[in-house]
C-alpha positions as CSV (number, residue, x, y, z in Angstrom):
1,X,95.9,112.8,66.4
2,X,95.9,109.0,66.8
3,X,92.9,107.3,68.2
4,X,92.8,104.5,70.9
5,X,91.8,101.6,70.1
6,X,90.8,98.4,72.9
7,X,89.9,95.0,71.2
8,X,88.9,92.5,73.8
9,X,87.9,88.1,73.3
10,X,86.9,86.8,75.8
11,X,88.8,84.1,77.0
12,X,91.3,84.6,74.1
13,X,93.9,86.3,72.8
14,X,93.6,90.5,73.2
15,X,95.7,92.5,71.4
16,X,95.9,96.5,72.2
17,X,97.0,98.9,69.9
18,X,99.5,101.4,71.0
19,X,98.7,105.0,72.2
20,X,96.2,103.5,74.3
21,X,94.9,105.9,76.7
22,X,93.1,103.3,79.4
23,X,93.7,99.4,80.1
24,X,90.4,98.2,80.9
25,X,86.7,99.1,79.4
26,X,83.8,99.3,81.4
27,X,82.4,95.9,80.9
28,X,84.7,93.6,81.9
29,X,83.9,89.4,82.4
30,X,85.6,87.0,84.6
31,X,87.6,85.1,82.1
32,X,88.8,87.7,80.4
33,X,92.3,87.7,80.0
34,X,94.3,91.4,79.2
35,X,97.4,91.8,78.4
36,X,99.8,94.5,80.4
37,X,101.6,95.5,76.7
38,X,103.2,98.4,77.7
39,X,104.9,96.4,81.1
40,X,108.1,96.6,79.4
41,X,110.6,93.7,80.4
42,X,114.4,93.6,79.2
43,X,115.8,89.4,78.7
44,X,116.4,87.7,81.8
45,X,115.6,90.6,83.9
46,X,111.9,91.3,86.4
47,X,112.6,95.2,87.1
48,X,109.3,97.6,86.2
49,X,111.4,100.7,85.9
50,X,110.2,101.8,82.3
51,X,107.6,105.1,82.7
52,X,105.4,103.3,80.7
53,X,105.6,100.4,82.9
54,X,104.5,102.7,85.5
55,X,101.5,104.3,83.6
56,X,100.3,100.6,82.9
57,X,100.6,99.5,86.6
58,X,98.9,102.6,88.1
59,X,96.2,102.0,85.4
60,X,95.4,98.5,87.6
61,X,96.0,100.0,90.5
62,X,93.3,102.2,90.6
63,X,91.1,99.5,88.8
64,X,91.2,97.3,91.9
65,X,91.5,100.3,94.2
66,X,88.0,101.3,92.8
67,X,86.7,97.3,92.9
68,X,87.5,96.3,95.7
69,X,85.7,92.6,95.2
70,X,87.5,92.3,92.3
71,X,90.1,89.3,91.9
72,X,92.5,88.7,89.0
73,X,95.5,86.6,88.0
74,X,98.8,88.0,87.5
75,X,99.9,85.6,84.6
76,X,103.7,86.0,83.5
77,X,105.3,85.0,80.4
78,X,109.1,84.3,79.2
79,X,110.0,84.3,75.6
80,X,112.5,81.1,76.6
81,X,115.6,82.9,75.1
82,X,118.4,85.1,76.5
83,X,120.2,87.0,74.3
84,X,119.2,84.7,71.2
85,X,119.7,81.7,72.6
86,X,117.3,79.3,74.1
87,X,117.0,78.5,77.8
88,X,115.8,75.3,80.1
89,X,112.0,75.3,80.7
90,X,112.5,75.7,84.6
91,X,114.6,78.9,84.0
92,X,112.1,80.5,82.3
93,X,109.2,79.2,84.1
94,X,111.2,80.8,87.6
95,X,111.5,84.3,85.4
96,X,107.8,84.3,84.3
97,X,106.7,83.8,88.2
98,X,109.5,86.3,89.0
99,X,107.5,89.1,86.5
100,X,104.4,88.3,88.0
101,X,105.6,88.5,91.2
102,X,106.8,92.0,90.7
103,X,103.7,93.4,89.5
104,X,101.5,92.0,92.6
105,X,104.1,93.5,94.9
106,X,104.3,96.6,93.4
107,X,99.9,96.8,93.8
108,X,100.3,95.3,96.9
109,X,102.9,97.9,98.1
110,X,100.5,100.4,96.8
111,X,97.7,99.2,99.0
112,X,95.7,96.6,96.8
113,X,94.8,93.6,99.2
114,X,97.0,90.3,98.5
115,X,93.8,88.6,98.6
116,X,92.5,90.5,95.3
117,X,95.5,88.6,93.6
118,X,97.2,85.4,92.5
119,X,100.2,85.4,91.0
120,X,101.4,82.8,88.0
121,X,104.2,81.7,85.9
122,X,103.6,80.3,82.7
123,X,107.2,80.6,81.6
124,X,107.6,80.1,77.7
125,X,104.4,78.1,77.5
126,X,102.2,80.3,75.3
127,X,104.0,82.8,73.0
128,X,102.0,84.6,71.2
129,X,104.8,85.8,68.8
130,X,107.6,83.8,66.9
131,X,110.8,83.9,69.3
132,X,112.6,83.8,66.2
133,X,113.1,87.7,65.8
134,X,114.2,90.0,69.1
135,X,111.0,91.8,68.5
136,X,108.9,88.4,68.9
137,X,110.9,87.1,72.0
138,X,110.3,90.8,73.5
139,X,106.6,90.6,72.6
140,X,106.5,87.1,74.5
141,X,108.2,88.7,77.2
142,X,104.9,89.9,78.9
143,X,102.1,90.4,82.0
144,X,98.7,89.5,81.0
145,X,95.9,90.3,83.6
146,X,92.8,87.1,83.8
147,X,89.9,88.6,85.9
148,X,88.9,85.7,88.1
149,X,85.9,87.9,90.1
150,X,84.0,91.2,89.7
């Protein structure tokens, strides 16, 4: 039986094992910045349709359902390549908003107040992973959560 495992910097990079069984610990700081890693996102496309997606959403759904004060960012990424090849800046910086997007109307159609969230594209910016491989540019291809109030 694997073990989860939840590494959290503050105001840094987070990385998450998989198998993890909860987003968020109990002590969470304005600033900190976690990453949605099992929001699954094909190139060039915004859907949430993955049952892992789901899991992940209805994970910060009931977070800000239970803290109701709280206020986060909804930060998306783009890796800046579709289908190998690179794209223009503004192109990915319109898909990253476009992920974001998705994931405050998906809270928001859920009930979550649209003043608990800010959404924010930071197209291919900030990688985190080479986009030199698929698995990198899919990696880069992300939602990461910045908790702007408790």
């Amino acid at each position: 039986m694997m073990k989860s495992y939840i590494i959290f910097f503050l105001v840094a990079l987070v990385s998450c094992f998989p198998e993890q069984t909860t987003l968020f610990s109990d002590n969470l700081l304005v600033g900190q910045i976690i990453p949605l890693d099992d929001l699954c996102f094909e190139a060039d496309h915004v859907n949430l349709n993955d049952p892992k997606s789901q899991v992940a959403l209805d994970q910060l759904f009931t977070l800000l359902r239970e803290n109701p004060n709280m206020r986060i960012e909804v930060g998306g990424h783009a890796s800046g390549h579709n289908a190998g090849l690179k794209v223009n800046e503004a192109y990915s910086q319109h898909l990253s908003r476009e992920r974001a997007d998705a994931v405050v109307h998906y809270l928001v159609a859920k009930g979550i107040s649209i003043e608990q969230l800010v959404s924010k594209g930071y197209g291919n910016s900030n990688p985190l992973f080479s986009n030199n491989s698929g698995e990198g540019r899919a990696k880069n291809r992300r939602i990461e959560i910045k908790v702007l109030r408790i």
